[in-house]
Wavefront OBJ file of the C-alpha trace (Angstrom):
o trace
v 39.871 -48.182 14.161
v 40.470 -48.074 17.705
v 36.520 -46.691 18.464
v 35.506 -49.613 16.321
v 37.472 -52.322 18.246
v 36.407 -50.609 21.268
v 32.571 -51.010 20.454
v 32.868 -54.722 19.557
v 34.788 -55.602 22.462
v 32.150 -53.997 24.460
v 28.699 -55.163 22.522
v 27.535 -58.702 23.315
v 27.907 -61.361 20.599
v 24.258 -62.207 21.280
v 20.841 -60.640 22.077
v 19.731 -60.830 25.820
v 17.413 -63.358 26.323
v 14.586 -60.735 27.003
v 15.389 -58.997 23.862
v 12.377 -58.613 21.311
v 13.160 -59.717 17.560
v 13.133 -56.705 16.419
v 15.828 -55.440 18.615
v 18.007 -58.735 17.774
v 17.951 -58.081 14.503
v 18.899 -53.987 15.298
v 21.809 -55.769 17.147
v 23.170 -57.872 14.080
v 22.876 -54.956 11.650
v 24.909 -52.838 14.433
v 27.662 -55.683 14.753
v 28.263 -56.358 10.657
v 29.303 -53.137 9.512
v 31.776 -53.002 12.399
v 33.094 -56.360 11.298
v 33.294 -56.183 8.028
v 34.754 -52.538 8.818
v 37.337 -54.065 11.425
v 38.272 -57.111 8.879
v 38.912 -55.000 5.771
v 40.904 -52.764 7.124
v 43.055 -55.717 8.844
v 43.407 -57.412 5.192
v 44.830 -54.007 3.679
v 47.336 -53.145 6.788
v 48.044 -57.474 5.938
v 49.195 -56.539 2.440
v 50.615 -53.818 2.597
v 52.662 -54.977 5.396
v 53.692 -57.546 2.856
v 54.156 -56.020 0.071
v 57.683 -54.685 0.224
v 59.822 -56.461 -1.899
v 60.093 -54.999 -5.770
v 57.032 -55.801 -8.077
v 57.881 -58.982 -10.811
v 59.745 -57.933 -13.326
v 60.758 -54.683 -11.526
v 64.677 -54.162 -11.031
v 65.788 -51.579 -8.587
v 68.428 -49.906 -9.526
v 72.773 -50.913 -8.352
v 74.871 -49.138 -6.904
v 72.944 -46.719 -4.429
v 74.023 -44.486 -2.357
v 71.859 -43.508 0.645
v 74.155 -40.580 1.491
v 73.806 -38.944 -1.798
v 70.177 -39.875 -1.818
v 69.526 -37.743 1.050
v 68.029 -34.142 1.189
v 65.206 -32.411 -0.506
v 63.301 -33.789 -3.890
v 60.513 -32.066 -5.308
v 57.497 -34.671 -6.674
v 57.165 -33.754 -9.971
v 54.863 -36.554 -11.045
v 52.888 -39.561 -9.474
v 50.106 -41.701 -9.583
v 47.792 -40.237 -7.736
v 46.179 -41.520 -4.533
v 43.759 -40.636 -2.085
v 46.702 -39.521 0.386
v 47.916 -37.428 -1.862
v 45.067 -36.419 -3.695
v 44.709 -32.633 -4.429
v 48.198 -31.402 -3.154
v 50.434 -29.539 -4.967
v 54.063 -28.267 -4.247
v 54.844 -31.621 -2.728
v 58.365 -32.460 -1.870
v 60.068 -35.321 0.235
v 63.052 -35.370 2.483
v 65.575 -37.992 3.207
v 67.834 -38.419 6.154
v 69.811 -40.942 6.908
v 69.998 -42.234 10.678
v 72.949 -43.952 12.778
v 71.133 -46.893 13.000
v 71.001 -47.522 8.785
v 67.115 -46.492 8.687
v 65.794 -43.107 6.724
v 63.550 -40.844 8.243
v 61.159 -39.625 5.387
v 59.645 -36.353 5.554
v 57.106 -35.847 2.971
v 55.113 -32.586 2.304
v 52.522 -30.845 -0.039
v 50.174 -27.817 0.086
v 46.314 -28.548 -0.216
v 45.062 -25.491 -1.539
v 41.456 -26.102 -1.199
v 42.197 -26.035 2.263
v 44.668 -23.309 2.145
v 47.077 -25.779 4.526
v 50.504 -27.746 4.666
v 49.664 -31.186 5.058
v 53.326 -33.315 6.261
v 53.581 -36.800 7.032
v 57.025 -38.161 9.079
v 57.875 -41.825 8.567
v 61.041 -44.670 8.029
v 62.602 -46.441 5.353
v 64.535 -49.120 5.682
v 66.655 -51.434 2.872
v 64.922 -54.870 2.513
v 68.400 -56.385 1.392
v 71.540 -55.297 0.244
v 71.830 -51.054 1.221
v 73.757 -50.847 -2.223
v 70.216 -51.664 -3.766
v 67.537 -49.303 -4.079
v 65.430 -51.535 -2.812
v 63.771 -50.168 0.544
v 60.281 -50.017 2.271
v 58.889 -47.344 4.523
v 56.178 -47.075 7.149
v 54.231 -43.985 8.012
v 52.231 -46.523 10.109
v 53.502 -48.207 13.213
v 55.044 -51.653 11.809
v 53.296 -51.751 8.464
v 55.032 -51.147 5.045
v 54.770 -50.121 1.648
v 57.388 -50.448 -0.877
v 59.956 -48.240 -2.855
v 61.731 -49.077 -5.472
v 64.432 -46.342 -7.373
v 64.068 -47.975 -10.750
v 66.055 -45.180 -12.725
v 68.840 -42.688 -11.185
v 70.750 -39.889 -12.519
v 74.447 -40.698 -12.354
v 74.235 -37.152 -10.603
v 71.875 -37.671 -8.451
v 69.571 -35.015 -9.773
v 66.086 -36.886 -10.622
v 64.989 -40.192 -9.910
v 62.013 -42.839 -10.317
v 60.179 -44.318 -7.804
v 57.802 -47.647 -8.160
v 56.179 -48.633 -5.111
v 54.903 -51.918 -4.004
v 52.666 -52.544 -7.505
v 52.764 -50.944 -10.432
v 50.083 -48.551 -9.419
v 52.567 -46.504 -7.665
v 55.061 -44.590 -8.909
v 56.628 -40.992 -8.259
v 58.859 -39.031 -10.603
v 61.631 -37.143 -7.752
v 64.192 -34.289 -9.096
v 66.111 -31.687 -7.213
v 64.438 -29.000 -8.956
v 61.179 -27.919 -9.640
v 61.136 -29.107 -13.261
v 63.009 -31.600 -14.819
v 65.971 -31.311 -17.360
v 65.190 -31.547 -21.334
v 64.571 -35.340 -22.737
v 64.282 -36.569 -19.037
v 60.515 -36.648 -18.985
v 59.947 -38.618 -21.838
v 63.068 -40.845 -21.033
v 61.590 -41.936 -17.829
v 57.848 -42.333 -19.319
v 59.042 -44.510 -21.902
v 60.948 -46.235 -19.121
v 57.604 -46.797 -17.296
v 55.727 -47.997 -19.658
v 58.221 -50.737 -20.280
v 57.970 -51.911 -17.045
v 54.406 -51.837 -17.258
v 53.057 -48.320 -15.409
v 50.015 -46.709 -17.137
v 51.707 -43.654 -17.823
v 48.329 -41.902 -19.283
v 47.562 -41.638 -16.047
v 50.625 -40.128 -14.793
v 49.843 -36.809 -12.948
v 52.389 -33.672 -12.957
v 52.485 -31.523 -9.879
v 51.798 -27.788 -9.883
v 55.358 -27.182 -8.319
v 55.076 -23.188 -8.069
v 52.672 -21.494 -6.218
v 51.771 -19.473 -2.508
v 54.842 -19.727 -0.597
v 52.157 -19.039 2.775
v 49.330 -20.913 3.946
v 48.314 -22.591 7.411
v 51.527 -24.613 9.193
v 51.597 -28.372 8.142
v 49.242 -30.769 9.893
l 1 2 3 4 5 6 7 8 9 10 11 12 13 14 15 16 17 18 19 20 21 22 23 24 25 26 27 28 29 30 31 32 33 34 35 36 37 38 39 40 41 42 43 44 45 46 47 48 49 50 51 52 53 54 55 56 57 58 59 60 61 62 63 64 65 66 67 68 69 70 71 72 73 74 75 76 77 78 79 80 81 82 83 84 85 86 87 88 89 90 91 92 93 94 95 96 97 98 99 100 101 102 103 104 105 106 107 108 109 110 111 112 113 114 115 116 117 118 119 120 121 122 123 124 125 126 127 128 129 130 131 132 133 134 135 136 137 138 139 140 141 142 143 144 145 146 147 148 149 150 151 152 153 154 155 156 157 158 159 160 161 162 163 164 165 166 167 168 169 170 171 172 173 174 175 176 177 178 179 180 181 182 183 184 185 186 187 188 189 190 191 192 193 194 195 196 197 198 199 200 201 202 203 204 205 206 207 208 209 210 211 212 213 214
């Protein structure tokens, strides 16, 4: 983006006057894609900047505790995306900050690439911090949502629905989750609307080596 921005800023809006047609018209093609490039990507950061409170007819869940929220869960299912697309063994950590915010340390092993790939970022509540109703940026002041729609009384696995129903992660403690759970929470999710045939489960065992995280 910044390249991009740099470019336009840089390339006249019009054709010197001793330009030939044909090199106005090289000019105009050069200037679109940037624009169109520059104005789409604007309209997604837009939305998803916006798109933090829960999804209609989505509930997040009473009662939460950020303290006993924190630590290590291992992904054990999603909706896959392109920024996750591919990894395996992925896990996310939760801490808690002085200042009421999360720090969110997600991670997952690409093993095409034979690398850890690990992304920092902050959560914060949108409302009430007894609701598990929060949003978190990997991105500078833009936000995506997260929603705990089901907790274990335990604390032990938990589902996630993000911004639209097209998002949604399946959390536990452990590597698999415990008997009845899985199809507890899929029927849960597609009662709230998720296409769970498209839910993926994550290879959770594997190389414990492999390139450091990038």
């Amino acid at each position: 983006m910044p390249d991009t921005l740099v470019a336009l800023r840089d390339m006249p809006a019009t054709a010197p006057e001793h330009a030939t047609p044909a090199a106005t018209r090289a000019m105009g093609r050069r200037i679109l894609p940037n624009t169109i490039g520059v104005l789409a990507l604007g309209a997604v950061l837009f939305f998803t900047a916006c798109s933090t409170h829960p999804p209609a007819g989505i509930e997040p869940v009473a009662g939460f505790d950020a303290q006993r929220y924190a630590g290590q869960w291992y992904e054990v299912a999603r909706l896959d995306h392109s920024f996750e697309r591919g990894l395996q063994q992925t896990t996310a950590n939760y801490i808690p900050q002085a200042d009421g915010t999360i720090q969110v340390v997600n991670r997952g092993f690409d093993p095409g690439r034979d690398r850890w790939k690990q992304a920092e970022g902050k959560a914060r509540f949108v409302g009430d911090t007894r609701q598990g109703a929060l949003k978190v940026s990997f991105f500078g002041p833009f936000y995506g949502g997260y929603n705990v729609v089901a907790l274990d009384p335990d604390y032990q696995w938990s589902m996630v629905i993000g911004s639209n129903r097209g998002y949604l992660w399946i959390l536990s403690r452990t590597k698999t989750l415990p008997p009845g759970v899985r199809e507890q929470l899929l029927a849960q999710a597609k009662s709230l609307g998720v296409e769970v045939d498209k839910v993926l489960w994550v290879a959770q065992d594997g190389p414990a080596q492999g390139k450091p995280a990038s």
